[in-house]
N, C-alpha and C positions, 0 to 999 in steps of 0.2 A: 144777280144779287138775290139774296134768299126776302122771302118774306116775314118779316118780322112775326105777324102774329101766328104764322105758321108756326116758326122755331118756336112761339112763345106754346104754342098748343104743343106740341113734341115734346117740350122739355117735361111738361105736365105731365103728358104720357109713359116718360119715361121714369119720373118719379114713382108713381103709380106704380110701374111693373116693377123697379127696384125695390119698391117697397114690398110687394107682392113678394117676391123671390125671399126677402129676410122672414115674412110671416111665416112662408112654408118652412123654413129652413128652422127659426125656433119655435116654431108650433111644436119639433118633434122633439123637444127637451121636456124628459118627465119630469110633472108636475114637482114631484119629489125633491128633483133636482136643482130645484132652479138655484137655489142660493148654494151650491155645491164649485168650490173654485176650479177653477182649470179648462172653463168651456173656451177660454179667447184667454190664450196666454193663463196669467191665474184669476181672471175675472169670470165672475159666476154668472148667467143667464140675466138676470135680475141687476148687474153693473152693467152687463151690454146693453141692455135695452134704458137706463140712463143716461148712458154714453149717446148711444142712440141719440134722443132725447135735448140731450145739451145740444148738440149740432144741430139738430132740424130747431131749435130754437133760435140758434143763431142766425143760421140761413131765414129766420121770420122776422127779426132782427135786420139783416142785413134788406131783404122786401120791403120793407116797412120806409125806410130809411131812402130806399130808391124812391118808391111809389110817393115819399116826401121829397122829394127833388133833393135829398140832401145824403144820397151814398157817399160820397168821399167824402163825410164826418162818421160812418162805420168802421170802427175796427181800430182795432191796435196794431200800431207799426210791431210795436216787440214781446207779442201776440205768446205767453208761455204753453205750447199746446202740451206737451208732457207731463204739466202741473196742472193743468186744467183736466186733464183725463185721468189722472193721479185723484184731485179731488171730488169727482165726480164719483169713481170708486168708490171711496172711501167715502163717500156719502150715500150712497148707495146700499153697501155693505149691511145685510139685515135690514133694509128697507120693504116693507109690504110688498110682494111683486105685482099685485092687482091692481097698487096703487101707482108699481112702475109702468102697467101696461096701459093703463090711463092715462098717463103722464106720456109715454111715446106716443100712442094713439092722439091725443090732443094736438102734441105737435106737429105731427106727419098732417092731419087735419088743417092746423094752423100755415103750414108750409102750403096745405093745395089751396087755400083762399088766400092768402097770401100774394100765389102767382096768379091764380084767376081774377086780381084786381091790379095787377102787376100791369103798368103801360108796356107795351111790348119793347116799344124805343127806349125803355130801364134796359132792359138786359142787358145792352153794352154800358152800363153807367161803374162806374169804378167805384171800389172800398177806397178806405187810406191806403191797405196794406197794399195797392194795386191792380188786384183781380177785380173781375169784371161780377157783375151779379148772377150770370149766369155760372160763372166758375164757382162763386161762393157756394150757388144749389148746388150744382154738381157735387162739389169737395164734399160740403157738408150731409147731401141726403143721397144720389142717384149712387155716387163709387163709395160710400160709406156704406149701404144698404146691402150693396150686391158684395164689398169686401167679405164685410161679416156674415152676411149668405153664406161665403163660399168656407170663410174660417169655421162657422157651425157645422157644415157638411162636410167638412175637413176632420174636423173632431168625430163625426159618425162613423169614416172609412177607414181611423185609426184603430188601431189593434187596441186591446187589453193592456196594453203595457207604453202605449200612445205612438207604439209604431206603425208606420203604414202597412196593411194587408198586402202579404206580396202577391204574384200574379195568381196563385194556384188557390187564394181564398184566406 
């Protein structure tokens, strides 16, 4: 049987270096650019990093909720996530980006104190919608993080014309 406050220190960690991998990855979006659409689908630098944002919010949300003994009153059964990243967008859209990277950064912050007062025996505590607290982090920060990592670095190795550079360059 694993030790609880282990996993609870790993997960931490892993946060952390997810997070790590998405700073590197839009670090390299020129300044210029940020509010420029097309970096993730047609959302601009400055909509990821609110997207971002919402999620590690919820994931502090869904902590908050554990660490109150009361996660299975988090979350919506009929949860719209396509209308929620739709408005998130579009709220976003022409948003100050300094004030978006203050905003993601608070969160990502808010998510690691969060887990660091998090009982470790929360982890397996369930949402309404049925995942476990540790799956909420996960979804919302660790495979969110590294997705969009890899969708930012994916847009870098695309050609001029948004097609992939074939082998010869």
């Amino acid at each position: 049987m694993d030790d609880p406050r282990a996993r609870l220190a790993g997960l931490l960690d892993e946060v952390r270096a997810a997070h790590d991998a998405f700073g590197v990855a839009i670090g390299r979006v020129d300044p210029g650019l940020v509010q420029a659409p097309g970096l993730v689908g047609s959302w601009s630098a400055a909509q990821l990093l609110a997207h971002l944002a919402f999620w590690a919010e919820h994931a502090v949300g869904a902590l908050h909720a554990a660490a109150d003994g009361r996660a299975d009153s988090f979350g919506d059964d009929d949860i719209d996530v396509d209308g929620l990243n739709a408005g998130v967008a579009a709220g976003a859209a022409g948003a100050a980006y300094p004030a978006l990277q203050q905003r993601e950064a608070a969160a990502f912050a808010a998510v690691l104190a969060a887990l660091e007062r998090l009982p470790s025996a929360a982890l397996d505590d369930q949402v309404r919608y049925g995942d476990s607290i540790e799956t909420v982090v996960r979804d919302d920060t660790i495979d969110h993080y590294l997705e969009h990592a890899a969708d930012v670095d994916a847009w870098f190795a695309a050609g001029p014309d948004g097609e992939e550079p074939d082998e010869e360059g």
